[in-house]
N, C-alpha and C positions, 0 to 999 in steps of 0.2 A: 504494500500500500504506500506506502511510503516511497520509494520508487518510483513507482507512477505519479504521486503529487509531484515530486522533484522532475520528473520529465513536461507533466503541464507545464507548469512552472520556466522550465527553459523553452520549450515547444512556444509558451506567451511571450516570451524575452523575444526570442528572436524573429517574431512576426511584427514586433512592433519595432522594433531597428528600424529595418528598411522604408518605413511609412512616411511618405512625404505628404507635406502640406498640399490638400487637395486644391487645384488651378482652375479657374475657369478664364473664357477668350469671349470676344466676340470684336466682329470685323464689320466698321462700317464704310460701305463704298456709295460712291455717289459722283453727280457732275456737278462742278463749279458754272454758273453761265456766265458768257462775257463780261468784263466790266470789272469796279472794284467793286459791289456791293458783298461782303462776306456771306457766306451759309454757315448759321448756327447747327453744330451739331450738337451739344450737350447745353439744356437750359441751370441756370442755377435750381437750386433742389430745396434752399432756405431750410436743410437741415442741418443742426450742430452738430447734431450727435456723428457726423460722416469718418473714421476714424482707419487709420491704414495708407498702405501705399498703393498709387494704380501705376501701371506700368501701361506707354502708350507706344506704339509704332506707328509713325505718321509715315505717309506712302503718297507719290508722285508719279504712277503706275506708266504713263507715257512721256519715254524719253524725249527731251527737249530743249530748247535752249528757253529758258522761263522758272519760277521759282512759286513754289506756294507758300502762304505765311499762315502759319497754326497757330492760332491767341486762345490763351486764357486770360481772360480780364472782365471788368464791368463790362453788363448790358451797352453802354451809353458808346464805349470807343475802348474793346477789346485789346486792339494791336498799338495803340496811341499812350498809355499811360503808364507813368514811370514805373508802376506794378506788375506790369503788363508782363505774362512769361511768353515769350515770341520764339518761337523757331523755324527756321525755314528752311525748304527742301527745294532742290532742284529738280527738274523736270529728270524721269529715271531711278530716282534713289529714293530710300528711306533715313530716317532720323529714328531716335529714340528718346525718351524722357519719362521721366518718372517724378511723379507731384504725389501732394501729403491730399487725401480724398476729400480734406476739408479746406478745399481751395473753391470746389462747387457750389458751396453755402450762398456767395453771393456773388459769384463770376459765371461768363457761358466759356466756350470752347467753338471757338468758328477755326472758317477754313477761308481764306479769301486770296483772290488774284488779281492781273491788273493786265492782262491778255485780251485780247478781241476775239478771242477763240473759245469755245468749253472745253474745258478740261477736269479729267476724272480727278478722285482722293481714294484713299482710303487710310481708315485709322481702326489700329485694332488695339482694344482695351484688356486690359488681366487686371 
């Protein structure tokens, strides 16, 4: 008997080693249309309680000479103010970043350009 508890016992140990933090993704793609007016993808949520890290991949799916600009910021002027977290991607490539989940509370997350052409995004979130 005894035995056997001690073998549960490691049999539990070492199922639980290996156990990663469970992930979840999700991937938003979309088209920018010409002009500068940005596209909001994420609204503020005017929750506090928003706690964690997100992890973003921003994407510029068609190679080109042109750049996209990703803002987290107020409603009002996103890409424009000194708080403003901006990163931009050139046409082809992707970026990476990672923000505190409680930057949402009271900012969006747009995607904007400044081309005559539409052009695709995609951002995916963990």
């Amino acid at each position: 008997m005894k035995t056997m508890v001690m073998a549960a016992a490691v049999m539990f140990t070492l199922s639980t080693v290996g156990m990663q933090e469970a992930l979840a993704a999700i991937t938003l793609n979309g088209t920018i249309p010409p002009g500068t007016k940005p596209v909001v993808i994420i609204q503020p949520n005017k929750q506090s309680a928003g706690k964690g890290t997100l992890k973003f991949k921003f994407a510029a799916p068609t190679a080109g000479a042109y750049g996209l600009n990703f803002c987290i910021g107020p409603t009002a002027n996103p890409c424009g103010m000194a708080t403003s977290f901006v990163v931009v991607v050139m046409g082809g490539q992707e970026r990476l970043a990672v923000v505190d989940a409680s930057i949402f509370t009271d900012n969006v997350l747009v995607v904007g350009q400044g081309t005559m052409n539409a052009l695709p995004f995609a951002v995916t979130i963990e």
